[in-house]
C-alpha positions as CSV (number, residue, x, y, z in Angstrom):
1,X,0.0,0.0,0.0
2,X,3.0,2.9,0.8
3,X,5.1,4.3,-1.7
4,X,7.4,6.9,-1.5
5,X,4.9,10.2,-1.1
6,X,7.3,12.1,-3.8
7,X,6.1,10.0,-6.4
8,X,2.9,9.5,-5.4
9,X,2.7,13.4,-5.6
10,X,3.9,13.8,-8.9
11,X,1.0,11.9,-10.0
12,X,-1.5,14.1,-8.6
13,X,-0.2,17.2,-9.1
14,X,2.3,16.9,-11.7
15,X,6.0,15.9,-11.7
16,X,6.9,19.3,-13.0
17,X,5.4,20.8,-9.5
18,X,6.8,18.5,-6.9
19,X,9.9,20.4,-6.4
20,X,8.4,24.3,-6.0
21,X,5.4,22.4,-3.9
22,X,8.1,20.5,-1.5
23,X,10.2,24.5,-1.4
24,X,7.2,25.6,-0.4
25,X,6.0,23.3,2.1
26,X,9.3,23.0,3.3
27,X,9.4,27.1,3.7
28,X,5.9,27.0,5.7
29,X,6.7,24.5,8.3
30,X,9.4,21.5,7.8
31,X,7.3,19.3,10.4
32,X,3.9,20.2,7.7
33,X,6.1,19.0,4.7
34,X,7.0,15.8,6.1
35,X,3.4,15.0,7.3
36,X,1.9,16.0,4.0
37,X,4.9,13.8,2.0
38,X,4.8,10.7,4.3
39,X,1.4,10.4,5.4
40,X,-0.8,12.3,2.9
41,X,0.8,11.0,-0.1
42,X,2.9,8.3,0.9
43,X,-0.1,6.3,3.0
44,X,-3.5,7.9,2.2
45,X,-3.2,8.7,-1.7
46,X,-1.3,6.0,-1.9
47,X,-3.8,3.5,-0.5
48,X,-5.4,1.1,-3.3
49,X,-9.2,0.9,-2.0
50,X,-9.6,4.3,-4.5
51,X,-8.7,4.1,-7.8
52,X,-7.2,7.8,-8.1
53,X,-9.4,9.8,-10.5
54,X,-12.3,8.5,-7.7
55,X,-9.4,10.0,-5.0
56,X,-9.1,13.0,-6.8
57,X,-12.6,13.8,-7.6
58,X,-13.4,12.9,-3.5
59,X,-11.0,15.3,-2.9
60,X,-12.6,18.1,-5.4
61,X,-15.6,17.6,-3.6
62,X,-14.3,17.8,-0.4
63,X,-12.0,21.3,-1.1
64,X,-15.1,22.5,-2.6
65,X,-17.4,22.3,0.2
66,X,-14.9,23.7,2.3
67,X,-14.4,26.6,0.3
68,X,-10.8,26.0,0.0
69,X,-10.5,27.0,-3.3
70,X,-6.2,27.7,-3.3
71,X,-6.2,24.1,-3.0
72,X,-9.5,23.2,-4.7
73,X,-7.8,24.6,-8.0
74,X,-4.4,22.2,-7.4
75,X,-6.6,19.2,-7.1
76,X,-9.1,20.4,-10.2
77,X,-6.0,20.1,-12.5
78,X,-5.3,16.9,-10.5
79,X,-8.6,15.1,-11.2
80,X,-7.7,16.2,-14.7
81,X,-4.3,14.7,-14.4
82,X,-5.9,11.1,-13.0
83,X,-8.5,11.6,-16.2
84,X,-11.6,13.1,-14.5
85,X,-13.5,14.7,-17.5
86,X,-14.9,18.6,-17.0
87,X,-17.9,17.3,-16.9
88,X,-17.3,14.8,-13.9
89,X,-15.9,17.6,-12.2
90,X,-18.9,19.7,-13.1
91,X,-21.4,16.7,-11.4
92,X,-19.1,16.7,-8.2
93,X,-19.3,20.9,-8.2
94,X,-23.2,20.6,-8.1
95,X,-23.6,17.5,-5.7
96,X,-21.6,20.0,-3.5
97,X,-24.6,22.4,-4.1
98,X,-26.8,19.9,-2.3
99,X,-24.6,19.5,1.0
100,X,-22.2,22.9,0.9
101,X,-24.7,25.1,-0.4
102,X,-24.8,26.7,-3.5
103,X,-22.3,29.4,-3.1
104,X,-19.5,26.9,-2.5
105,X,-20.8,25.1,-5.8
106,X,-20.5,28.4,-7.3
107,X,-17.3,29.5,-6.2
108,X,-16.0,26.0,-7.2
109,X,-17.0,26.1,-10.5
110,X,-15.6,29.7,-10.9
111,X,-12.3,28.0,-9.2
112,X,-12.5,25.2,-11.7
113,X,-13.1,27.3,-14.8
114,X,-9.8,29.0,-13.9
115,X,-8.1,26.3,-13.0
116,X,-8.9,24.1,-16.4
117,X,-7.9,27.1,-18.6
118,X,-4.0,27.3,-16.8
119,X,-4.0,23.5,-17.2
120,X,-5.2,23.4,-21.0
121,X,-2.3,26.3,-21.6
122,X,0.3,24.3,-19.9
């Protein structure tokens, strides 16, 4: 079930933004980084009950009805990443109308919006 929470990382939010996301993790709080490396990625993420698009798009929903959208936007580009279609991320953005409200569902779906345009660019 572990693997090394690096690589398990880079699958979910992209090889090419491990390194700036450990410098800044690492610039926040050292004790943070390693909890988010080891047991975030290297245990949770990398558990096998969840495919990872269904992780991903958990996690979407999650971000979303917390109204976390810095991090709702890194794990949009994730679900994409893990192949999550727009419009599966669109169903997950309105189920969170049901149980968030609708102004978390709205500011999700202005979150994703952004976020899918940055990762179509890239």
């Amino acid at each position: 079930m572990s693997e090394p929470g690096p690589e398990v990382m880079a699958r979910f939010v992209g090889a090419e933004n491990v390194e700036r996301g450990r410098d800044y993790l690492e610039q926040l709080d050292p004790e943070l980084h390693r909890y988010i490396i080891d047991f975030v990625y290297g245990e949770v993420y990398a558990g096998d009950a969840l495919d990872a698009k269904t992780r991903a798009l958990c996690t979407v929903a999650m971000l979303a009805s917390l109204d976390q959208q810095l991090q709702l936007g890194v794990y949009v580009q994730a679900a994409r990443r893990q192949g999550a279609t727009e419009e599966e991320l669109r169903e997950v953005l309105r189920q969170v109308a049901v149980y968030a409200g609708f102004p978390n569902a709205w500011n999700g779906l202005a979150t994703m919006k952004a976020a899918l345009e940055r990762f179509d660019d890239a």
